[in-house]
C-alpha positions as CSV (number, residue, x, y, z in Angstrom):
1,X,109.5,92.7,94.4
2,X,105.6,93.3,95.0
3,X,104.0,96.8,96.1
4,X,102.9,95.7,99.3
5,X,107.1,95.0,100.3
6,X,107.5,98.5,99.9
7,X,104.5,100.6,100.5
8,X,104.0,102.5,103.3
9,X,101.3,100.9,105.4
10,X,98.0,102.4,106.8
11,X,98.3,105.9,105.1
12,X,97.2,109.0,106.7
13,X,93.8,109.3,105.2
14,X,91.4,112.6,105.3
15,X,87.4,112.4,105.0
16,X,86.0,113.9,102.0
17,X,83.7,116.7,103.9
18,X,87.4,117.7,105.4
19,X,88.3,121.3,104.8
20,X,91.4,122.3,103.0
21,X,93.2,124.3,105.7
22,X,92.8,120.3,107.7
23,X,94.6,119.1,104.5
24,X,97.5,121.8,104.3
25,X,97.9,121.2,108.0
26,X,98.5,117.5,107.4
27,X,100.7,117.8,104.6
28,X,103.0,120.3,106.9
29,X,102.9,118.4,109.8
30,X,103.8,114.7,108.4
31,X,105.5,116.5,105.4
32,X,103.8,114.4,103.2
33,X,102.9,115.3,99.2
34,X,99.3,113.9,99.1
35,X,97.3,112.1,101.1
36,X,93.9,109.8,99.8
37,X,90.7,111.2,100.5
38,X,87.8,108.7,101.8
39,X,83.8,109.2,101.9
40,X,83.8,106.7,104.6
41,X,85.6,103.5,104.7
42,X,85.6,104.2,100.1
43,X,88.7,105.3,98.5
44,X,86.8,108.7,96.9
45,X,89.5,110.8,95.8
46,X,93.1,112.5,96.5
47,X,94.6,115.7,97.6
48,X,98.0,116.5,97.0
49,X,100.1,119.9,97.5
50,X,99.8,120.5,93.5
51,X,95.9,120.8,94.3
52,X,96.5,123.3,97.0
53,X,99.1,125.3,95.0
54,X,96.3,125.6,92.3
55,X,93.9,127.3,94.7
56,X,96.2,130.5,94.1
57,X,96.0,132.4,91.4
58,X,99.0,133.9,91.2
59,X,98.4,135.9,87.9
60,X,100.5,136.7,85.1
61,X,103.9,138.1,86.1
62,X,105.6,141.1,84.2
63,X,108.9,141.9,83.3
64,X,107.7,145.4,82.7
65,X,109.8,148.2,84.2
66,X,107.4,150.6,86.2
67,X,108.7,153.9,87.9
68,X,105.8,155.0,90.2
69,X,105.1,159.0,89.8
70,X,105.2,161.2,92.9
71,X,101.5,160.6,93.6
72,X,101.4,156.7,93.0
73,X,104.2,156.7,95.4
74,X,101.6,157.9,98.4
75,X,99.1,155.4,96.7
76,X,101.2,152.5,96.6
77,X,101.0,152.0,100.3
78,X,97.1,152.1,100.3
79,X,97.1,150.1,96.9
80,X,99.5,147.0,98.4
81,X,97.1,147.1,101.8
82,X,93.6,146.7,100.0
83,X,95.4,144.3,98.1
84,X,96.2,142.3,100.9
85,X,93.0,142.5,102.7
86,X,91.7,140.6,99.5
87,X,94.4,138.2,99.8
88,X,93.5,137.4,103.2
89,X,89.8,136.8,102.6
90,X,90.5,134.8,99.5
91,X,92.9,132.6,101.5
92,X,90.2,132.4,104.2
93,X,87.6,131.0,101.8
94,X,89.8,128.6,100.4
95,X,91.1,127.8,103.6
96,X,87.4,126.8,104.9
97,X,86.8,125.3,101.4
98,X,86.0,121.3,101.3
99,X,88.3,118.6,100.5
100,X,86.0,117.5,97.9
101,X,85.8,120.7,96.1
102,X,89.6,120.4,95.1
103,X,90.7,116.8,95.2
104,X,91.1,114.3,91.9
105,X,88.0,112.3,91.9
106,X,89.8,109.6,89.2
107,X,91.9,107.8,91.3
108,X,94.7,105.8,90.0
109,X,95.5,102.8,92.3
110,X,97.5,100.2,92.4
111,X,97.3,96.3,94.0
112,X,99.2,95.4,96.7
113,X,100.2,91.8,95.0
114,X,101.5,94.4,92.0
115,X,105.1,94.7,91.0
116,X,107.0,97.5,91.9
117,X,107.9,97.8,87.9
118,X,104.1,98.3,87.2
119,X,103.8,100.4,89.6
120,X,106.6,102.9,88.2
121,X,105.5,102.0,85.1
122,X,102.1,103.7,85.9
123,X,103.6,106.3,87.9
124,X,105.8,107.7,85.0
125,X,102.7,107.5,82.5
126,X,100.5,109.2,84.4
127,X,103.0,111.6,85.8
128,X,102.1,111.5,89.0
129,X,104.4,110.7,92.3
130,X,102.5,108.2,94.7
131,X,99.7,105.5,94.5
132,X,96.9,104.9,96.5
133,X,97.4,100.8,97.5
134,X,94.5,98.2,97.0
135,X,93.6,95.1,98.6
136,X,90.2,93.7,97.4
137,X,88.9,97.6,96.9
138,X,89.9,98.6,100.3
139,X,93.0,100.9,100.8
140,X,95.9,99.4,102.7
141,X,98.8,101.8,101.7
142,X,99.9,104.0,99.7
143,X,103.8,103.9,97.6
144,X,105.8,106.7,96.3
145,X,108.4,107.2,94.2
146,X,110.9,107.3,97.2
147,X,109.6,104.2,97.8
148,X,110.2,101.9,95.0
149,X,113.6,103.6,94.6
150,X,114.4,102.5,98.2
151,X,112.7,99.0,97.4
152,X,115.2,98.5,94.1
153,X,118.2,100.0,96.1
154,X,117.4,97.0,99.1
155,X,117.2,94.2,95.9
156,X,120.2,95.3,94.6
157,X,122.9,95.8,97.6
158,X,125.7,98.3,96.8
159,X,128.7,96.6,95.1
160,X,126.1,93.6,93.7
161,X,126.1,93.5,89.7
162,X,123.4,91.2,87.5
């Protein structure tokens, strides 16, 4: 069975100059992983919700016991709000942030006349969950995981044995 039987046809696609919040929104909305970025009609890159997660920097968490004093406990409150006013603004500039500033420049794609084997193959490898789909360096489609396990499940019909 060849990539292009079970590949999801003319992807959702974002422009590279795209900002991240347009991304997230996409992801949400067609609940979708990734999607390919393009700088034009060219394959340039691709943005997944593993990039976005990386945007936040979560920091290290502790598994310290903390007993606030009678005076941290007024300060606490004060603390956890300027605290969050920098959350905000940091989400804001990421938010506004480019596509291109956060997406994997080096690609891995796949041809649409490719088996679906190669394609796991090179998904497995490279641990990573879809493929951008080729036809003469122009993006016709993208395939996921889900995708070639639907595609093998359809080849072999329940109750069949090799």
């Amino acid at each position: 069975m060849l990539v292009k039987d079970v590949m999801t046809p003319d992807p959702v696609t974002i422009q590279a100059d795209a900002k991240v919040s347009e991304a997230a929104s996409i992801l949400r909305k067609r609940r979708i992983g990734g999607i390919p970025v393009m700088d034009g009609e060219r394959l340039a890159g691709i943005v997944t919700e593993t990039d976005l997660l990386s945007l936040l920097d979560v920091g290290e968490l502790s598994d310290d016991l903390w007993l606030p004093s009678p005076l941290e406990i007024i300060e606490i409150p004060i603390r956890e709000f300027v605290n969050w006013e920098k959350t905000r603004k940091a989400l804001t500039y990421i938010s506004e942030s480019p596509i291109s500033d956060i997406m994997s420049t080096d690609v891995i794609y796949i041809d649409e006349n490719a088996e679906i084997e190669e394609a796991a193959k090179l998904m497995l490898s490279e641990g990573i969950a879809r493929l951008p789909v080729v036809k003469s360096d122009r993006l016709v489609g993208i395939v996921t995981r889900q995708d070639i396990v639907r595609g093998i499940g359809t080849a072999f019909p329940e109750g069949t044995e090799d």
